[in-house]
C-alpha positions, 0 to 999 in steps of 0.5 A, a space after each residue: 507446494 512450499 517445498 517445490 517452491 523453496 527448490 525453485 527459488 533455490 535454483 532460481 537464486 542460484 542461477 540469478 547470481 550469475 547476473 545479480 548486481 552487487 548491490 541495490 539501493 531500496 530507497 531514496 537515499 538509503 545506501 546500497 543494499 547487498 544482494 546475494 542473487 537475482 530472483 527473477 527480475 528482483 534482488 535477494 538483499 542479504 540484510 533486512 531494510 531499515 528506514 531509519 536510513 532512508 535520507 530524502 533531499 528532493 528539490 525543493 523547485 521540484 517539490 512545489 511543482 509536484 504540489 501544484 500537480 497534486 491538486 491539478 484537475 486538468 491531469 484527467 479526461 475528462 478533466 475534473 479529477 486529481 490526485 487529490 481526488 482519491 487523496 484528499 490533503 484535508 484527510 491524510 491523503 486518503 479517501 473522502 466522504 466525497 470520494 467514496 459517495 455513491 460507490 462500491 467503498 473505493 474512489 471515484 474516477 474521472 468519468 461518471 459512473 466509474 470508479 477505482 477497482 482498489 481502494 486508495 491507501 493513504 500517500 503519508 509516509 509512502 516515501 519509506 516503501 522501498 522497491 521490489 526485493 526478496 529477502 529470507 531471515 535466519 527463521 524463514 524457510 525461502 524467501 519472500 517478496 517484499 516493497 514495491 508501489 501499488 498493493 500488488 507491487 507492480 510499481 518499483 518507484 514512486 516516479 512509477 507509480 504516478 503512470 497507475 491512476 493516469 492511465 487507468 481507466 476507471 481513474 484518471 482515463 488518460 489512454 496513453 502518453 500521446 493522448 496526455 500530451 496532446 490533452 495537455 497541449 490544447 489546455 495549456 498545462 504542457 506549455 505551462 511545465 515546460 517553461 517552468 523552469 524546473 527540471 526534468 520538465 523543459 522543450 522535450 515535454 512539448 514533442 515528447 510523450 515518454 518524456 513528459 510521463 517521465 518529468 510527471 513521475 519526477 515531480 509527484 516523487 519529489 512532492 511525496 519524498 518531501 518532510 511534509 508527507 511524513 508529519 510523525 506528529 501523533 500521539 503515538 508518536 509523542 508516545 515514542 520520543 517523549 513517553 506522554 502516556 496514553 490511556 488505560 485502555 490505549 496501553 492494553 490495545 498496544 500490548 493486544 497488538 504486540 501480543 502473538 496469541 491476541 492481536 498479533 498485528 504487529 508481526 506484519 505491521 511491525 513497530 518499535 514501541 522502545 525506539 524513539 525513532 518514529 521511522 522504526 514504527 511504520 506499522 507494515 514489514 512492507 511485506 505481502 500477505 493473503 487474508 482473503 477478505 470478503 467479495 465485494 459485489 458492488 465492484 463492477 467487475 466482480 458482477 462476473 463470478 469467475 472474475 478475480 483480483 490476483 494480486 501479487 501473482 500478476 507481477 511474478 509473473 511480469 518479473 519473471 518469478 518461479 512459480 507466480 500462481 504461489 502469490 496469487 491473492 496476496 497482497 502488500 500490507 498496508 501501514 496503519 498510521 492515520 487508519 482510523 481516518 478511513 472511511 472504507 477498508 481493505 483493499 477492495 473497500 468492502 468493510 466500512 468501519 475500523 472496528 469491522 476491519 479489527 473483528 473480520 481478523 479475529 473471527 473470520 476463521 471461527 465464524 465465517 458465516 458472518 463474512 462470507 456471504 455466499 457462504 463459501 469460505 474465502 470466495 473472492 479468491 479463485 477456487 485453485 489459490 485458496 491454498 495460499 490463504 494464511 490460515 496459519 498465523 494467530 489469530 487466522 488460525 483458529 477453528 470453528 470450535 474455538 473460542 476468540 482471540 480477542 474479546 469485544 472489550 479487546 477490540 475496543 481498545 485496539 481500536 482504541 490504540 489505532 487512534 493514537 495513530 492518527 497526526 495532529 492535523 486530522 484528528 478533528 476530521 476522525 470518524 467515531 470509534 
């Protein structure tokens, strides 16, 4: 199958040139990216990206208005969640206790009894995520897709992915952009943004549902491109510029996380640990992978047996990929900066502790059993793409009749490194190990 797939992507790049862009511009303020061809409706780059180019100078009017938005809970119908809801400020702009109370391990929405059918990642240090592409280093054998919001990319901006929690249903339940703007008529708030004062926001939200939408998005990218959602201010990070040390068993969970026969978490959740530049160790290639986690059967739609989150291969086929089903179950990988923080995990929050999420790696492939509790290996994932479960890469290759990767001692001080993750103001609100 992969190689039918490199013959359409072959055809697809060659054909796509003939419309392709000269260039594209990942992210915000990060220069213009060469592009080679088009893959469907997304850009081949010729050179890997790099976030240490990335400059953001949003405006300050607009990211304070963002702020306020932020915290806003007449943005939801009914009225009573915000953004902050499902991205609390007080735990990295991730879940809360609050949040995941009573709910099948993601956040609820605004309507009782309802809640996200994805669990919510952190907002810190999204700014860095760049848009949709596709690129091939010189030791892969096609391209792969890479960036876009949402774990399943189907956003290309941050301004665009503000549309996701308002208008989906189990979120924040606005319907549509006429229904928001009339909601936002009768309680004052679409007066309140248009006179303002800060653009894009002005008359035309008051009349114009699209417009209004739009001025939203403008004002939550401004608010997460700002310096104060990228704080850098870990011990991992005084690690990086200052080489404070950390401890014995901090340093062996670094070297197990580096180490491609043990760990080998950083070959997606890649970091420089020689580079004092905090930006090179985002810890995810903003890449896309299937690991096929474990079914949660406390989310409402999984009460329906043939019922299935794609992932990735619903947007290859909005954007018009060769051969979408080659994406289904795969899933953008997450940085792990503030991970210890969490309180659910993976995308579907059905581990509860990061301890869990580090064994479900490094046994799902040698004990299954323990995972996979109708007994059948990779059940949340429809029988036809079980296919494109990695069952390659360490330490998810392994057979049954293999010993671990990694010891429970290594586990431990993995964990133990994942902490040293976690910025200053939060590491009094961080879980036990």
């Amino acid at each position: 199958m992969r190689s039918l797939l490199t013959g359409l992507l072959a055809l697809s790049v060659s054909l796509g040139a003939l419309a392709a862009p000269d260039s594209v511009v990942l992210v915000s303020g990060g220069g213009a990216q060469k592009v080679l061809a088009a893959i469907g409706r997304s850009p081949l780059v010729a050179a890997k990206y790099d976030a240490t180019s990335a400059r953001f100078a949003p405006d300050p009017a607009l990211v304070a208005l963002g702020r306020r938005l932020f915290v806003e809970p007449r943005l939801s119908e009914p009225a009573g969640a915000s953004c902050a809801s499902c991205h609390d400020p007080a735990r990295a702009f991730m879940p809360g206790p609050q949040a995941l109370a009573g709910g099948p391990g993601t956040p609820r929405g605004s309507r009782a009894g309802q809640f996200s059918l994805r669990n919510a990642p952190s907002l810190l240090y999204v700014r860095y995520v760049p848009r949709r592409h596709f690129y091939q280093d010189d030791d892969a054998p096609y391209p792969s897709p890479f960036g876009g919001l949402m774990a399943d990319g189907r956003a290309d901006t941050l301004a665009e992915q503000a549309r996701g929690p308002l208008f989906d249903p189990h979120e924040m339940n606005n319907g549509s952009p006429r229904q928001l703007l009339q909601r936002l008529r009768r309680n004052g708030l679409a007066q309140s943004l248009a006179d303002s004062g800060v653009a894009p926001f002005g008359p035309a939200v008051l009349r114009d549902p699209e417009a209004l939408v739009q001025a939203l998005g403008a004002a939550f990218e401004a608010y997460l491109q700002s310096d104060e959602m990228a704080p850098f201010s870990s011990r991992f990070d005084a690690y990086l510029r200052d080489r404070k040390p950390l401890s014995p068993p901090e340093m062996r969970g670094l070297a197990l996380f580096k180490n491609p026969d043990k760990g080998n978490c950083a070959s997606c959740h890649a970091l420089s640990d020689t580079a004092s530049r905090p930006e090179r160790s985002l810890f995810t290639d903003f890449g896309y992978d299937a690991i096929a986690v474990p079914r949660n059967r406390a989310l409402a739609p999984n009460r329906q047996p043939g019922h299935f989150d794609e992932g990735l291969c619903a947007t290859a086929r909005a954007q018009h990929w060769p051969e979408p089903q080659q994406w289904c179950a795969y899933l953008r990988t997450p940085g792990l900066r503030n991970v210890a923080l969490r309180q659910s995990f993976m995308h579907n929050g059905v581990l509860h502790s990061l301890r869990d999420a580090v064994a479900f790696y490094n046994t799902r492939s040698i004990k299954p059993g323990e995972w996979y509790a109708s007994g059948s290996v990779f059940e949340d994932v429809a029988r036809a793409h079980r296919g494109n479960v990695n069952v390659n890469s360490p330490p998810l290759n392994r057979r049954p009749d293999q010993p671990p990767a990694l010891s429970e001692q290594d586990i431990d001080d993995l964990v133990a490194f994942l902490r040293t993750l976690t910025d200053a103001p939060y590491v009094a609100v961080m879980p036990p190990p």
